[in-house]
C-alpha positions as CSV (number, residue, x, y, z in Angstrom):
1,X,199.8,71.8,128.6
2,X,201.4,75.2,128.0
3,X,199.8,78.1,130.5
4,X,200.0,81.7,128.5
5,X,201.3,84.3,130.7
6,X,198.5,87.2,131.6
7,X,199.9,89.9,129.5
8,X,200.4,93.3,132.2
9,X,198.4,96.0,131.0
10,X,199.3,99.7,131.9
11,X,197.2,101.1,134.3
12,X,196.4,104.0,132.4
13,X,195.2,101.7,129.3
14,X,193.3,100.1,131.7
15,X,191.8,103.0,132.6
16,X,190.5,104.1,129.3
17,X,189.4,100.5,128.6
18,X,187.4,101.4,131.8
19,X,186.1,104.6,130.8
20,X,184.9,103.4,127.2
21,X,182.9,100.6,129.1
22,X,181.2,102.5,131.3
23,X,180.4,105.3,128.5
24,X,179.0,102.4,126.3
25,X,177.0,101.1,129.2
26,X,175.9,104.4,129.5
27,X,174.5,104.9,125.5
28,X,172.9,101.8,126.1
29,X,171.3,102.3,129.1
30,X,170.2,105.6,127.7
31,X,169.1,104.1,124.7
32,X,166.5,101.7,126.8
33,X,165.5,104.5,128.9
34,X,164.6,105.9,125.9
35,X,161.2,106.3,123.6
36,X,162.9,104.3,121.2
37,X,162.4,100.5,122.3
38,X,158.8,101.4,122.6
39,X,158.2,103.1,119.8
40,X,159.7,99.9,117.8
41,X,157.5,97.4,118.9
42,X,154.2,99.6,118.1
43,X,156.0,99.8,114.6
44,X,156.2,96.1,114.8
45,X,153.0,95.4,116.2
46,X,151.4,98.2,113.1
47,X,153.5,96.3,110.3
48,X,151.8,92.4,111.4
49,X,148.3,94.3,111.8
50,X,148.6,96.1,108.8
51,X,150.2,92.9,107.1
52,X,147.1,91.0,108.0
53,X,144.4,93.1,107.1
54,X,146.4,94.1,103.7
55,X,146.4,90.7,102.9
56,X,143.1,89.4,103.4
57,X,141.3,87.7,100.1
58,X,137.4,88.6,100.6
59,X,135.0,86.7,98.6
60,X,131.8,89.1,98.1
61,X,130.1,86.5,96.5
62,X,132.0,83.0,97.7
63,X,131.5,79.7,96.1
64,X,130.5,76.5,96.8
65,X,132.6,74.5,99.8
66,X,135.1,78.7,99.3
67,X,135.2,80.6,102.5
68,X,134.4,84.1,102.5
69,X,137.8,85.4,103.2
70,X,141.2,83.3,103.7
71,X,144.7,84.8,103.6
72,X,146.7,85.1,100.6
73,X,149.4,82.7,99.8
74,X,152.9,83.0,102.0
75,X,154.8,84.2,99.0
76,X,152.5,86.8,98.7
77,X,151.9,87.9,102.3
78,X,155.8,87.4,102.9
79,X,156.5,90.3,100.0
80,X,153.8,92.2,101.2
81,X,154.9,92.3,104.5
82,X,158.4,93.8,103.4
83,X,156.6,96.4,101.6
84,X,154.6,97.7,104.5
85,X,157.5,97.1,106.7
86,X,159.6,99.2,104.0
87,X,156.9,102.3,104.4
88,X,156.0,102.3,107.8
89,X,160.2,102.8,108.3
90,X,160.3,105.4,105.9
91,X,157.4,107.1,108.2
92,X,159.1,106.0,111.3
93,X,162.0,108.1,110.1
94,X,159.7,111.2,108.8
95,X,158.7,111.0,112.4
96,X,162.2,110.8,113.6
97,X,163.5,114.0,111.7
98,X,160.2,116.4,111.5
99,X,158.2,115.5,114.7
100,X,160.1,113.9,116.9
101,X,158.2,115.2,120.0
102,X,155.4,112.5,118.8
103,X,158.0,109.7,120.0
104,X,158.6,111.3,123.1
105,X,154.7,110.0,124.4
106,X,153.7,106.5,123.5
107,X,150.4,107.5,123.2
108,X,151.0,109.9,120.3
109,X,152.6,107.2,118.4
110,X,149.7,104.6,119.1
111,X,147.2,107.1,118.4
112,X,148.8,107.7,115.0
113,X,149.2,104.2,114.2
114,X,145.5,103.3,115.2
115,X,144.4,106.2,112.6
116,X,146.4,104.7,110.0
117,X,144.9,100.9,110.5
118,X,141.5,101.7,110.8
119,X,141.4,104.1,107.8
120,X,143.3,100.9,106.2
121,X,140.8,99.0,107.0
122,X,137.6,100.5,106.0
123,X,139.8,101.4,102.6
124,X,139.7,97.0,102.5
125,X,135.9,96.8,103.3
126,X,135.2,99.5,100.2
127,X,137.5,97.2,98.3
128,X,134.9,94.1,97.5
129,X,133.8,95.5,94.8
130,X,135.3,97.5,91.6
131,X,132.7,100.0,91.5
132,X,133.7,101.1,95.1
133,X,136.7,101.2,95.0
134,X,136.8,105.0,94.5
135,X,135.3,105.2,98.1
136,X,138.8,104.4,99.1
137,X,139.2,108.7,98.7
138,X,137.3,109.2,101.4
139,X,139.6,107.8,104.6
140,X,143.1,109.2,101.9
141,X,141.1,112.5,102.5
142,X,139.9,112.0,106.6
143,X,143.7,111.4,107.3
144,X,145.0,113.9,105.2
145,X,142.2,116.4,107.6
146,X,143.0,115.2,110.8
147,X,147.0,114.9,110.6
148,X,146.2,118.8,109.3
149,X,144.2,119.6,113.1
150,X,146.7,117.7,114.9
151,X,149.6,118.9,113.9
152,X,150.3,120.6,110.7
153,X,150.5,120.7,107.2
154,X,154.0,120.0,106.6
155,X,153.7,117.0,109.0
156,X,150.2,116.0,107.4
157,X,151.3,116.4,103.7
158,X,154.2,114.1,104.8
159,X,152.3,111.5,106.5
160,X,149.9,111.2,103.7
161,X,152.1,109.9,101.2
162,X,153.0,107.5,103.4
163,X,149.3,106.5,104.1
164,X,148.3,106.8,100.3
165,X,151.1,104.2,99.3
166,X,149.3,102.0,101.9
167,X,146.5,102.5,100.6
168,X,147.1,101.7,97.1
169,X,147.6,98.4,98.2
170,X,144.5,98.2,100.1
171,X,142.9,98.7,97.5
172,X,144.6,95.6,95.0
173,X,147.5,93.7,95.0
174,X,148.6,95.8,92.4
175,X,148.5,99.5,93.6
176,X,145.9,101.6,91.1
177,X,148.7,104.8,89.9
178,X,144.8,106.0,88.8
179,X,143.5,105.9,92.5
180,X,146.5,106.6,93.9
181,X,146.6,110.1,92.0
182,X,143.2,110.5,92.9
183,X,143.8,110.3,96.6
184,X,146.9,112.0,96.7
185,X,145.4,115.2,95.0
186,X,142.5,115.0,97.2
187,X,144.4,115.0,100.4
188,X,146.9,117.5,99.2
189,X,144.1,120.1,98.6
190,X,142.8,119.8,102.1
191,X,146.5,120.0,103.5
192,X,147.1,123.2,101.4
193,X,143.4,124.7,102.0
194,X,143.0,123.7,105.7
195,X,145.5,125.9,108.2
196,X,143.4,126.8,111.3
197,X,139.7,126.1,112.0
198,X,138.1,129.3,114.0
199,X,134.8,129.1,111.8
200,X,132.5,125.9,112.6
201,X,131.9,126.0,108.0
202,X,135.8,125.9,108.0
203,X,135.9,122.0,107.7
204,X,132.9,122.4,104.8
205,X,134.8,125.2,102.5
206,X,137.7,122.6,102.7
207,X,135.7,119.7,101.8
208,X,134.2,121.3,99.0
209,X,137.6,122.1,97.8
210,X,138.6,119.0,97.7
211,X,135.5,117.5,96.4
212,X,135.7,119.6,93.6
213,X,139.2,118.5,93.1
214,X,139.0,115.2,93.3
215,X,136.2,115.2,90.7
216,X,138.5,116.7,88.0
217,X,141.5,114.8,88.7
218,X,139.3,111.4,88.5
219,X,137.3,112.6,85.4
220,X,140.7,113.8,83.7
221,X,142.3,110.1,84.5
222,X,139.2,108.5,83.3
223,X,139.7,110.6,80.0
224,X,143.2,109.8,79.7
225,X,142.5,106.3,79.8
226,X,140.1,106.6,77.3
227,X,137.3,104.8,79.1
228,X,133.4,105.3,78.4
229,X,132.1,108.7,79.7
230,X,128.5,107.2,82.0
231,X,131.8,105.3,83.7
232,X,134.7,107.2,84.5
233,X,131.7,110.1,85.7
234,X,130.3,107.3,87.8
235,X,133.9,106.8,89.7
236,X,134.5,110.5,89.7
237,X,130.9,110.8,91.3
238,X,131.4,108.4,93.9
239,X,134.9,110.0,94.8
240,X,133.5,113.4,95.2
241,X,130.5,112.2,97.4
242,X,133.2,110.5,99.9
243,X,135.3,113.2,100.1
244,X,132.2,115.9,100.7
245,X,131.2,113.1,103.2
246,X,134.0,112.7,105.3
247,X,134.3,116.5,105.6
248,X,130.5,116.0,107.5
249,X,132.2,113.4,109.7
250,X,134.7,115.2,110.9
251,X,132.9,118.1,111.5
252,X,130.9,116.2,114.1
253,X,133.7,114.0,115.4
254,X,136.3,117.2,115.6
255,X,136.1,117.7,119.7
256,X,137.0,113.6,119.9
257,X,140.1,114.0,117.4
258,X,140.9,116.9,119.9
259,X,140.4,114.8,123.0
260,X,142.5,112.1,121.1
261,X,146.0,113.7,120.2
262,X,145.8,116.3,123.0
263,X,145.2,119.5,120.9
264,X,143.2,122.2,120.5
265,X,141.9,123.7,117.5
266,X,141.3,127.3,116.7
267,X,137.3,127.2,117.0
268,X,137.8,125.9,120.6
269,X,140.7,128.3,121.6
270,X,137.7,131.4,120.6
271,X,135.2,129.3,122.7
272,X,137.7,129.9,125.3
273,X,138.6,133.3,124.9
274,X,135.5,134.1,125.5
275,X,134.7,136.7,128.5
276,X,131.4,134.7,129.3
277,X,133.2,131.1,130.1
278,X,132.7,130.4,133.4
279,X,136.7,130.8,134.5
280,X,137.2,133.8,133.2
281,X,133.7,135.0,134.8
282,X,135.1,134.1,138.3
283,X,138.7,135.5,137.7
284,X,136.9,139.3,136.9
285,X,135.1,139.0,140.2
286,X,137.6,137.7,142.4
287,X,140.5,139.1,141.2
288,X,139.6,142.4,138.7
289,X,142.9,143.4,138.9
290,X,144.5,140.1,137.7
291,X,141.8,139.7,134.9
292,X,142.8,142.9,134.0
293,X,146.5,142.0,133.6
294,X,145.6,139.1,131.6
295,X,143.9,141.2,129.2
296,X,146.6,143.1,128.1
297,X,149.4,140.8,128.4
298,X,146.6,138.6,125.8
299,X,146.7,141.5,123.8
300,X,150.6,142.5,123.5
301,X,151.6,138.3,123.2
302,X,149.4,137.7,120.7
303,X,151.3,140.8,118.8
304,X,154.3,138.8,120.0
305,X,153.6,135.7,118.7
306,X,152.9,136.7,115.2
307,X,155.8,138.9,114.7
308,X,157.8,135.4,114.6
309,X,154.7,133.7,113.0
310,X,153.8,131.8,116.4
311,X,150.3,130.9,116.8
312,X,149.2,134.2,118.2
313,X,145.8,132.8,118.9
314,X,147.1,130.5,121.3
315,X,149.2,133.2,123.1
316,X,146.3,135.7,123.8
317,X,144.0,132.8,124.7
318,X,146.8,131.2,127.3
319,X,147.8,134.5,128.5
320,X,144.0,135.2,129.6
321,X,144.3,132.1,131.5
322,X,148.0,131.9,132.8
323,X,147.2,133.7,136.4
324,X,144.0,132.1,137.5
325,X,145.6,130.6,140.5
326,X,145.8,133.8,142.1
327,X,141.6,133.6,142.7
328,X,142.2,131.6,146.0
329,X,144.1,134.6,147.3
330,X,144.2,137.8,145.3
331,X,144.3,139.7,148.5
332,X,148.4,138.7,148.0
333,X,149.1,140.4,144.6
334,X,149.5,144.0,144.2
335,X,147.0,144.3,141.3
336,X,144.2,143.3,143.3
337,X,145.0,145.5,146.6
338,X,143.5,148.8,145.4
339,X,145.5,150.8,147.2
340,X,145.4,148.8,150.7
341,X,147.8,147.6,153.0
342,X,150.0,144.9,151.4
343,X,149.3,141.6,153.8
344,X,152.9,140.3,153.1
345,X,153.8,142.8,155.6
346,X,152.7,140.9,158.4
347,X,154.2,137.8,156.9
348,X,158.1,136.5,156.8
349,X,160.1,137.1,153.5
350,X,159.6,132.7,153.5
351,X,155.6,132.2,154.2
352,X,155.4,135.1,151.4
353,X,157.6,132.8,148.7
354,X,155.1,130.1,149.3
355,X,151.5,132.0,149.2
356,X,153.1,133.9,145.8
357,X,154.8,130.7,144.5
358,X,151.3,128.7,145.8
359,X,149.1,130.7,142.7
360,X,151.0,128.4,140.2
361,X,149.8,125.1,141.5
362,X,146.4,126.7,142.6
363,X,146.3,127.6,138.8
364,X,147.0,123.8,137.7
365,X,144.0,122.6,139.9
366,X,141.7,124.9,139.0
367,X,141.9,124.5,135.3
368,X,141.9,120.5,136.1
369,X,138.3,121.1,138.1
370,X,137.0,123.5,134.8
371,X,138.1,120.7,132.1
372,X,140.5,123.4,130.6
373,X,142.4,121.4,127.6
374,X,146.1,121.1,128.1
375,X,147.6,123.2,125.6
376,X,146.2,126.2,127.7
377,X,147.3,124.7,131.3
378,X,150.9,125.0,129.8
379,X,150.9,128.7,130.0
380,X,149.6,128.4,133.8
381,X,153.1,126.0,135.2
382,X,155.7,127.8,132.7
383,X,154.9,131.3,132.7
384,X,157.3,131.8,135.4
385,X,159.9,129.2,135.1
386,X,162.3,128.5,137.2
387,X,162.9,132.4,137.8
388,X,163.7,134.2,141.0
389,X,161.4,136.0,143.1
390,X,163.9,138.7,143.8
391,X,162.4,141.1,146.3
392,X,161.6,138.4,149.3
393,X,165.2,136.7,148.5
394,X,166.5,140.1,149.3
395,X,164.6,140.9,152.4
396,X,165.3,137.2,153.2
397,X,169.1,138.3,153.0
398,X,168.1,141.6,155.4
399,X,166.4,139.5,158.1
400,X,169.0,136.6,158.1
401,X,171.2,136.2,161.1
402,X,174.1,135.1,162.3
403,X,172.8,131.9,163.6
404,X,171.2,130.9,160.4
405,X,172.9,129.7,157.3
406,X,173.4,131.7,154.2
407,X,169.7,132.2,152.3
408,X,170.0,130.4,149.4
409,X,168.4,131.9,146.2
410,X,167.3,128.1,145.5
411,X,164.7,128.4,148.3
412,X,163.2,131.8,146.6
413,X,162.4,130.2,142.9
414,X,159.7,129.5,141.5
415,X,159.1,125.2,141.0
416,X,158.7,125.2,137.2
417,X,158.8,123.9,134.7
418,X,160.4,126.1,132.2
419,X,158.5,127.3,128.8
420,X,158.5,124.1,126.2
421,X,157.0,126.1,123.3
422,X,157.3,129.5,121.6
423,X,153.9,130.6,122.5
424,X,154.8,130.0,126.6
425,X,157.8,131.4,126.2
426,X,156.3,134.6,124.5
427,X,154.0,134.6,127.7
428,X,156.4,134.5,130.1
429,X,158.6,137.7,128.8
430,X,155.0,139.8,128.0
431,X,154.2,138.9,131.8
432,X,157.4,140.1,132.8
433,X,157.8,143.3,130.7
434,X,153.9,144.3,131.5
435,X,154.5,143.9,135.1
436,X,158.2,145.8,135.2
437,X,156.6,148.5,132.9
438,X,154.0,149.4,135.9
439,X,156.7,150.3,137.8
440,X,158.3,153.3,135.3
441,X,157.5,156.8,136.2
442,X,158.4,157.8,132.6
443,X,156.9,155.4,129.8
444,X,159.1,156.8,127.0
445,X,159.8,154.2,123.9
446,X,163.0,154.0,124.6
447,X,163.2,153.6,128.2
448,X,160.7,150.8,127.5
449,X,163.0,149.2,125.2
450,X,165.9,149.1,127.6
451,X,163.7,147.6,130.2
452,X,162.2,144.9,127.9
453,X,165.8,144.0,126.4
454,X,167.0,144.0,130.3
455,X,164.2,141.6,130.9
456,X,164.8,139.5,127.8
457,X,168.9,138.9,128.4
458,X,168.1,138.0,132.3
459,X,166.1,135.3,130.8
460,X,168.0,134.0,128.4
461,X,171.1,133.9,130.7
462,X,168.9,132.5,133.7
463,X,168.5,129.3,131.1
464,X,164.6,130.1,131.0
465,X,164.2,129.6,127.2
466,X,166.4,126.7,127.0
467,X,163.8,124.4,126.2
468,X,162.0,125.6,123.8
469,X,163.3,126.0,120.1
470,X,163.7,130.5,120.1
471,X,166.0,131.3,118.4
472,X,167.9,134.9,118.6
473,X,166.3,136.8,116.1
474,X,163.1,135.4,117.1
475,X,164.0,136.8,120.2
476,X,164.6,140.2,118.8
477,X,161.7,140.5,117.2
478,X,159.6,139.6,120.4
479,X,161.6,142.1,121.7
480,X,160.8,144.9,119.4
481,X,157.2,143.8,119.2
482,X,156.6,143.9,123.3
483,X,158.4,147.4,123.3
484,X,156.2,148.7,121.0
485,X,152.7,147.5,122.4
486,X,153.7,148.8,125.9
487,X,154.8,152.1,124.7
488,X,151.4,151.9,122.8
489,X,149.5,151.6,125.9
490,X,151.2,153.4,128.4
491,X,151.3,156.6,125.9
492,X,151.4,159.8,127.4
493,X,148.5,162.8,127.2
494,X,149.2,166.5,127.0
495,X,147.3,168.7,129.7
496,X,144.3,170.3,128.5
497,X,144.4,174.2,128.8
498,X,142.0,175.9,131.5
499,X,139.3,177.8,130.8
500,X,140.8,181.4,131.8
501,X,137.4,183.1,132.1
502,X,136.6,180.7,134.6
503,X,140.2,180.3,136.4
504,X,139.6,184.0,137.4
505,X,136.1,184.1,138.1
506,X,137.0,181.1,140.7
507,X,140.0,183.4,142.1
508,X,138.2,186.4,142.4
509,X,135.1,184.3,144.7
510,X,137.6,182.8,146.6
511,X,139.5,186.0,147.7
512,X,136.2,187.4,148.6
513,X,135.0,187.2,152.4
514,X,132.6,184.5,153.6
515,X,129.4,185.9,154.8
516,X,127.3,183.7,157.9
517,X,125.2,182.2,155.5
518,X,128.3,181.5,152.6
519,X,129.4,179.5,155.9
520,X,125.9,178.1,157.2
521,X,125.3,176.4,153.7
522,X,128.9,175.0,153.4
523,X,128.4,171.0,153.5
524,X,129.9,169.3,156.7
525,X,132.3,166.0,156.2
């Protein structure tokens, strides 16, 4: 038996060798760590539902010793299972490219999967029978709405092709092109008419729309096709009424779609921005000068936010709510101290980090106790970031002495996290520039400018926009659109000229001598 010799390997092979294994260990671990492994088995877990349901044979009226639904045969569900498998992939990877924050959260994904299989589903129960089968409009149409509220058109006109190919097939073993066109134009006109709801009729007008729509499109088919008038009206009827229906539905379902993917819609952000809610009652009592603050930082992010066509809405809404933290102890900020004694004073550079840096968390609890939706407590932990409370790290580095260590400018930030979206982003400059502004004696255009652009590159180069998608010019334009609302506001007034009649009149009584009654009817303090 012949013993091959170990073959000597250089050391420094050996270490790349090393190196590349622990990298790849590293991918993969990364890779498990990852969104990925769970999203795959909901996909998998979607495609055997789906499968299943899809391939159900219902009997409406079964016959003797027949049951009233059975599977189809294996050939059959085998081929149908690589077509679903085929288009829930080709979402998977819409997903993957366009909105790939919705793999991020588990829930998102299972929430958008449930959507798709119970609309499926109740597109199979319309399915017994031919004359209903144009009901199958009705859920193309509902998911076509709510993808829309979610997220947003782009996303929603996306998804629905997906869901419409699905559907098809819900609907026959052979997907309808005549139903399929029907629900594709129906959904498309609700992507394309619906882009924010702030009026409750909002959801109606884009029913009607697409009612209206789909009526045509299923009476032009039906003419096409040349089939008898009393029946292609009859389809086109009964796809109308679904779609006008589902619009209802939604409508009274819209604060659960909220609650279920985590949003808010435009009607409940003006529900909230509304002075009367009971948060922003309580702020303008305990804190006037803070509610005040928030008004006007509201006002100049919202002009922010659509200069770079952010949801502006959301900006002035959040901002309004971004400093209620500061009602446990608005005695602390300067905007609420009306000229008193500032309390810090009596307080070390330390305790006073942790009362200012305190309002954020305060803020977080509060809007937990008043049910305030996510999407608004965002702008309450980011709208500082992870900046630097600069003036008590300075007199931290005045008091220090020998004995003590170096302060270190960790110590003195604020906990985070930094601004994940445009809109808190835009929040957290129109905060800082509002605030900074105060403190000008001279509110010229372009020293506001400078200060704003100051404020904007100590940002950027702290790393507190790095992530959220702004881009430079988006940047610029913020810029621009800050300095100009703050120069707006803080505009100067020229000095009205005195009445000279009355300027000497008042000189001339002044020079003259008191007499003892002038000076018994002068008022004591």
């Amino acid at each position: 038996m012949i013993f091959r010799k170990k073959k000597k390997v250089n050391p420094r092979r050996q270490q790349v060798r090393d190196n590349i294994a622990t990298e790849r260990f590293s991918r993969l671990a990364a890779v498990i760590n990852s969104p990925f492994p769970k999203a795959v088995g909901i996909l998998t877990v979607f495609v055997l539902i789906t499968t299943l349901t899809l391939g159900l044979d219902i009997q409406p009226e079964p016959l003797e010793h027949t049951a009233l639904w059975s599977l189809k045969a294996w050939p059959q569900l085998l081929s149908l299972g690589v077509i679903v498998s085929g288009i829930s992939v080709g979402a998977s990877l819409y997903l993957y490219y366009y909105q790939f924050r919705i793999l991020e959260k588990s829930t998102r994904v299972i929430a958008l999967a449930t959507l798709f299989w119970i609309l499926l589903t109740i597109t199979c129960v319309f399915s017994f029978e031919d004359q209903w089968k144009p009901l199958a409009v009705g859920p193309a149409v509902a998911c076509a709405i709510i993808l829309t509220i979610a997220y947003d058109q782009r996303f929603a006109i996306g998804m629905m092709m997906f869901y419409t190919m699905l559907a098809a097939f819900a609907v026959d073993q052979i997907a309808s092109v005549e139903l399929l066109l029907i629900m594709v134009a129906g959904a498309l006109s609700c992507c394309f008419s619906l882009r924010e709801i702030r009026t409750r009729k909002k959801l109606i007008e884009v029913s009607l729309v697409a009612t209206i729509v789909v009526f045509w499109t299923a009476t032009a088919l039906g003419v096409v096709q040349d089939k008898p008038a009393n029946l292609y009206f009859l389809h086109a009827g009964i796809a109308a009424a679904a779609t006008f229906v589902v619009g209802i539905f939604i409508q009274a379902f819209l604060p659960i779609i909220e609650q279920t993917f985590g949003i808010a819609t435009s009607m409940t952000l003006m529900d909230y921005s509304d002075a009367n809610q009971p948060l922003l009652r309580k702020l303008a009592m305990d804190a006037p000068g803070t509610f005040s603050h928030s008004l006007l930082i509201g006002s100049i992010a919202e002009a922010a936010a659509e200069s770079i066509g952010a949801n502006g809405l959301l900006c002035r809404v959040g901002a309004y709510y971004h400093d209620i933290g500061k009602i446990h102890k608005p005695g602390y900020f300067v905007e609420n101290q009306m000229g008193s004694a500032s309390r810090h004073e009596q307080l070390s550079p330390a305790m006073s980090q942790l009362v200012i840096a305190g309002h954020v968390k305060d803020g977080i609890e509060i809007a937990k106790e008043f049910g305030l939706p996510a999407v608004l407590r965002q702008f309450i932990e980011t709208h500082h970031g992870t900046t630097l409370m600069k003036y008590f790290y300075h007199e931290a580095k005045k008091k220090q002495d020998d004995k003590q260590g170096p302060v270190s400018d960790s110590e003195f930030r604020y906990p985070g996290p930094k601004p994940r979206s445009k809109e808190a982003a835009i929040v957290m400059l129109a905060d800082a520039a509002e605030s900074a502004c105060r403190s000008l004696t001279d509110h010229t255009p372009a020293k506001v400018e400078t200060l704003v652009h100051q404020l904007a590159m100590k940002r950027l180069q702290d790393g507190q926009f790095d992530e959220c998608d702004l881009t430079l010019r988006e940047l610029s334009c913020i810029e621009a659109a800050l300095s100009k609302s703050l120069a707006a506001h803080h505009h100067g007034r020229i000095a009205y000229p005195k009445d000279e009649e009355k300027t000497a009149s008042n000189e001339n009584t002044e020079k003259q001598p008191k007499t003892k009654s002038d000076l018994d009817k002068t008022p004591t303090v």
